[in-house]
C-alpha positions in Angstrom: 0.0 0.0 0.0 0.2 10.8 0.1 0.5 11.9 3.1 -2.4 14.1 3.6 -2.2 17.9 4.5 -3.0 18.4 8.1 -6.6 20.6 8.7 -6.4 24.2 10.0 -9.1 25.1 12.3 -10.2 28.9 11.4 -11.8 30.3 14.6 -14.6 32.8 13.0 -14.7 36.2 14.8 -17.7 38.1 14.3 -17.1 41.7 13.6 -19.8 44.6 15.3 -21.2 47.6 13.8 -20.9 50.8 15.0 -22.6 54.7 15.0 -25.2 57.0 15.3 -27.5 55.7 12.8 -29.8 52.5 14.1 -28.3 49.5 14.1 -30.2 46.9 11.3 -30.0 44.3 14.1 -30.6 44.1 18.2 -27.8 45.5 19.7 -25.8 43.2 22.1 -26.3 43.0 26.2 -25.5 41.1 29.0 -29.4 39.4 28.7 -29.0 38.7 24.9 -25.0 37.2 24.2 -24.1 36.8 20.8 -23.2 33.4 19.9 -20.2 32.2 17.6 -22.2 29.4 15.6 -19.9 26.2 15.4 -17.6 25.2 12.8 -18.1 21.5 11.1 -14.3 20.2 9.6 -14.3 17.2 8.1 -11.9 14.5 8.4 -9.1 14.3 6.5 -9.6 12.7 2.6 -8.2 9.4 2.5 -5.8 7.9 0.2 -6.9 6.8 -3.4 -6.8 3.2 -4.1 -4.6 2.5 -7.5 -2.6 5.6 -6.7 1.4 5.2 -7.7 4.1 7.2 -5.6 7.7 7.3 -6.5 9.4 6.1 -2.8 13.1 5.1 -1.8 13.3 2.1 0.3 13.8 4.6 3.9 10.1 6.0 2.5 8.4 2.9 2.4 9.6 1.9 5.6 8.5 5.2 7.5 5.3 4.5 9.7 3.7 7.6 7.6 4.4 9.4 4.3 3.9 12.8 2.6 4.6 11.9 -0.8 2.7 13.2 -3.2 1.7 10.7 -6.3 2.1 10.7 -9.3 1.2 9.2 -12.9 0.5 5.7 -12.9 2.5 5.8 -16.3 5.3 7.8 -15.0 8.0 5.4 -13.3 7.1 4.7 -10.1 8.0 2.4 -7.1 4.8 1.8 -5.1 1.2 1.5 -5.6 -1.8 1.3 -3.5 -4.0 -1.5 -3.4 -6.1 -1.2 -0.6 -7.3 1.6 2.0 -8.9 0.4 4.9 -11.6 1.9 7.4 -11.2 1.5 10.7 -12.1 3.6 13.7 -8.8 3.4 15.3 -5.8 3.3 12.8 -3.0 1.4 14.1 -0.1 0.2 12.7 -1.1 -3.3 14.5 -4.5 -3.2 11.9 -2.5 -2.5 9.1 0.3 -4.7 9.6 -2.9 -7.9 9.9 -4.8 -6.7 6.7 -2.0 -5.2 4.2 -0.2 -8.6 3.8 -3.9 -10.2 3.3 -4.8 -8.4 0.8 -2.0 -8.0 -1.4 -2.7 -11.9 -2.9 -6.2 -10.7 -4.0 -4.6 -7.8 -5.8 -1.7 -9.7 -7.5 -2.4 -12.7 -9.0 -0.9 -15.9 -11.0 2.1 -16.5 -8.9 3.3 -17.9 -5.8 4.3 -14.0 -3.9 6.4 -15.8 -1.7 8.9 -16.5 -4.7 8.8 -12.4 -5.9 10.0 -9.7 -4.3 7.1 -8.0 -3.9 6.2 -7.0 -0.6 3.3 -5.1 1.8 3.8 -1.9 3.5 1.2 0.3 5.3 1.2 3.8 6.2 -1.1 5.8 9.0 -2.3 9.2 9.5 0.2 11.3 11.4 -0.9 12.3 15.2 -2.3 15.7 13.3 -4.4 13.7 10.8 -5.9 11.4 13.4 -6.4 14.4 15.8 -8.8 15.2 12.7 -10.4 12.2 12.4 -8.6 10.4 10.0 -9.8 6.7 10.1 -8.2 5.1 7.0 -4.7 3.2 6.8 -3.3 2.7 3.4 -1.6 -0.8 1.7 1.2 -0.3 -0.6 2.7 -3.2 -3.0 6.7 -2.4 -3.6 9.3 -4.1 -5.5 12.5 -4.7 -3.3 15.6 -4.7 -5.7 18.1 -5.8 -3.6 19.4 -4.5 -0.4 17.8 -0.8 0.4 17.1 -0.6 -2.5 13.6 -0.4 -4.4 12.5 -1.6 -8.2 10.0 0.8 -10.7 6.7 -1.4 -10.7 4.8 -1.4 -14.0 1.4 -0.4 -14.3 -0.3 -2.4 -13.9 1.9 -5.1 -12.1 1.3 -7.8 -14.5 3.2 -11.0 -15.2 4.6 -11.6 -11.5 8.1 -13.1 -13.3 8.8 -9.7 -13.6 9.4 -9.5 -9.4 10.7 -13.1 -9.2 13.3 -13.8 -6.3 17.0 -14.7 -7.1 20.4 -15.0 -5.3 23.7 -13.7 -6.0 25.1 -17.0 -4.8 23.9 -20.4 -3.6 21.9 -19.8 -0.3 23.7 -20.2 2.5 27.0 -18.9 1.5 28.5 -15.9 2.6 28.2 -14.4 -0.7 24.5 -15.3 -0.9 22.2 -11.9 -1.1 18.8 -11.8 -2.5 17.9 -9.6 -5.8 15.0 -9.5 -8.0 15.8 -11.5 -11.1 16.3 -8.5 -13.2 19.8 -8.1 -11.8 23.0 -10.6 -12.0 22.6 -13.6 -10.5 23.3 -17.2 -9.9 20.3 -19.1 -8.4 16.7 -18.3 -8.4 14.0 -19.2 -5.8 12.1 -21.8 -7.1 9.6 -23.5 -4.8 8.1 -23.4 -1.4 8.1 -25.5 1.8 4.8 -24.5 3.7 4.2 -25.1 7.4 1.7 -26.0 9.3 2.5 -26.0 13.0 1.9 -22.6 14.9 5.2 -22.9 17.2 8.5 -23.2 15.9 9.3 -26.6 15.5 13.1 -26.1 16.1 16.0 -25.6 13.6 16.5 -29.5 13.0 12.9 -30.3 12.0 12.9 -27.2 9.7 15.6 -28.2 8.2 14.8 -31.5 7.7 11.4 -31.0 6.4 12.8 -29.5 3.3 15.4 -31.6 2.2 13.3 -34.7 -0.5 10.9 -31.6 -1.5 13.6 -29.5 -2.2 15.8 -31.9 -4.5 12.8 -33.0 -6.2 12.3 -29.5 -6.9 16.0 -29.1 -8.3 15.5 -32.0 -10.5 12.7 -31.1 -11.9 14.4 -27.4 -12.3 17.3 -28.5 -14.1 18.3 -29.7 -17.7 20.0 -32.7 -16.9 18.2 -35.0 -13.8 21.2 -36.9 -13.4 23.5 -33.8 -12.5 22.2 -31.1 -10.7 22.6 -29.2 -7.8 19.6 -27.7 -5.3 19.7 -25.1 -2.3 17.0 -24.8 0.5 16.5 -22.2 2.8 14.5 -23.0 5.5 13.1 -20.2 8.5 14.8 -18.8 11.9 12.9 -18.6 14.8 12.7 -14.7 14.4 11.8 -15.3 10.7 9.0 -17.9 12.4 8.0 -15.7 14.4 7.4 -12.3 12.4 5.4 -14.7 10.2 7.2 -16.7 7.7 6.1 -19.8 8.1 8.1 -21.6 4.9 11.1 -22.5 3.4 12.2 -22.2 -0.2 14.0 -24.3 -2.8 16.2 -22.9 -4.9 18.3 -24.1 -8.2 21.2 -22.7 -10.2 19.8 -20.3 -12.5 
C-alpha cells in the first residue's frame, strides 16, 4: 500500500457595527450574548486506491508518508492497493490486513517467490487528531538491499518481481535480488508449514530436504547432475510470520 495535508481550524470572529445611525439588528447586552455558531471540519480525505508514488526504500519503511503521487505511467516504485476503514488506525491493523490483501490484488504466482512486498502507512498524530480513520496498503518491489525496483502499471506478469540469489543460499556471498539483476540461483519452490510454534531448527531443516531436491530436478536440464539449495526459517523469521522454506536451483 500521500500523506495528507493536516486541517487548519479557522476560529470565526464576528465583527460589530458601530454609529449614530440605528443598528439593522438588536444591539448586544448582558441578557441577549451573541453566539459564535460552530464550525463543522471534516476529516481528512483518504488515500486513493490504485494511486502510484515514487518512494526510496527509507520511504516505504516510514510508519507515515507525505509523498505526493504521481502518474501511474510515469515510473514509479509503489502503488496502492487497498485503503482500509477503521475507527482506530494502528499500525497493529494495518500490519494484519496489508499482507492479506495483497494476494487478492496480484495474482498468478506464488508472492512468496517475488520480491514484492506489503507496506502500510497511518495518518500522522495531526491527521488522526482530525479524524482520520483510513490506513493505506502499498505493493513495492525490493531490488536488492535498500534498494527499491520501478513497478509497471499495472503489475502484470509476476516473473517480472521473481526472487533470485547472487550465490547459492547459505553462503556468505548469498544476497537476494530480483531477477532483473546478475545472478546465480533463483528461488524456485516453497516448503509451507503447518504447525503454529516453531518446530526447532533441525525439523525445519529436515522437512525440506526430499521436496527441495525434487524441486531441483525437476528445475534442471540434466536430472542426473544437478545441484539444489533450500533455505528453511529462523525462529525470528518464524516468528514475524514466515512460516516456509524455499527451494532454490542454479539459474
Amino acid at each position: 500500500m500521500t500523506r495528507l495535508l493536516a486541517v487548519l481550524l479557522a476560529l470565526l470572529a464576528l465583527a460589530g457595527c458601530s454609529g449614530g445611525s440605528e443598528p439593522e439588528s438588536a444591539p448586544t447586552s448582558a441578557s441577549s450574548p451573541t453566539s459564535t455558531p460552530s464550525v463543522v471540519v471534516p476529516p481528512p480525505t483518504p488515500p486513493a486506491k490504485g494511486a502510484c508514488y515514487r518512494l526510496d526504500y527509507d520511504a516505504a519503511l516510514a510508519d507515515h508518508s507525505d509523498a505526493e503521487p504521481v502518474r501511474c505511467s510515469a515510473e514509479h516504485t509503489s502503488t496502492t492497493y487497498f485503503v482500509g476503514d477503521v475507527p482506530t488506525p494502528t499500525a497493529e491493523a494495518a500490519a494484519t490486513r496489508c499482507p492479506e490483501r495483497l494476494s487478492g490484488f496480484v495474482r498468478g504466482q506464488d508472492l512468496r517467490l517475488t520480491m514484492l512486498r506489503p507496506i502500510w502507512f497511518t495518518p500522522t498524530p495531526e491527521e488522526r487528531a482530525a479524524d482520520a480513520r483510513w490506513f493505506r496498503c502499498d505493493v513495492v518491489a525490493v531490488a536488492s538491499d535498500g534498494r527499491l525496483a520501478p513497478l509497471a502499471a499495472p503489475i502484470g506478469d509476476l516473473e517480472r518481481y521473481a526472487m533470485c540469489g547472487t550465490a547459492e543460499p547459505g553462503s556468505p556471498d548469498f544476497r537476494r535480488v530480483i531477477c532483473s539483476r546478475p545472478h546465480a540461483w533463483r528461488a524456485i519452490s516453497v516448503v509451507p508449514f503447518s504447525a503454529r510454534d516453531y518446530p526447532g531448527e533441525a525439523a525445519v531443516r529436515d522437512a525440506g530436504q526430499e521436496p527441495c531436491e525434487a524441486a531441483g530436478a525437476e528445475a534442471a536440464d540434466n536430472a542426473l547432475d544437478y545441484r539444489w539449495g533450500y533455505e528453511w526459517p529462523t525462529r525470528d523469521q518464524w516468528d514475524a510470520g514466515q512460516r516456509y522454506g524455499r527451494c532454490w536451483a542454479p539459474a
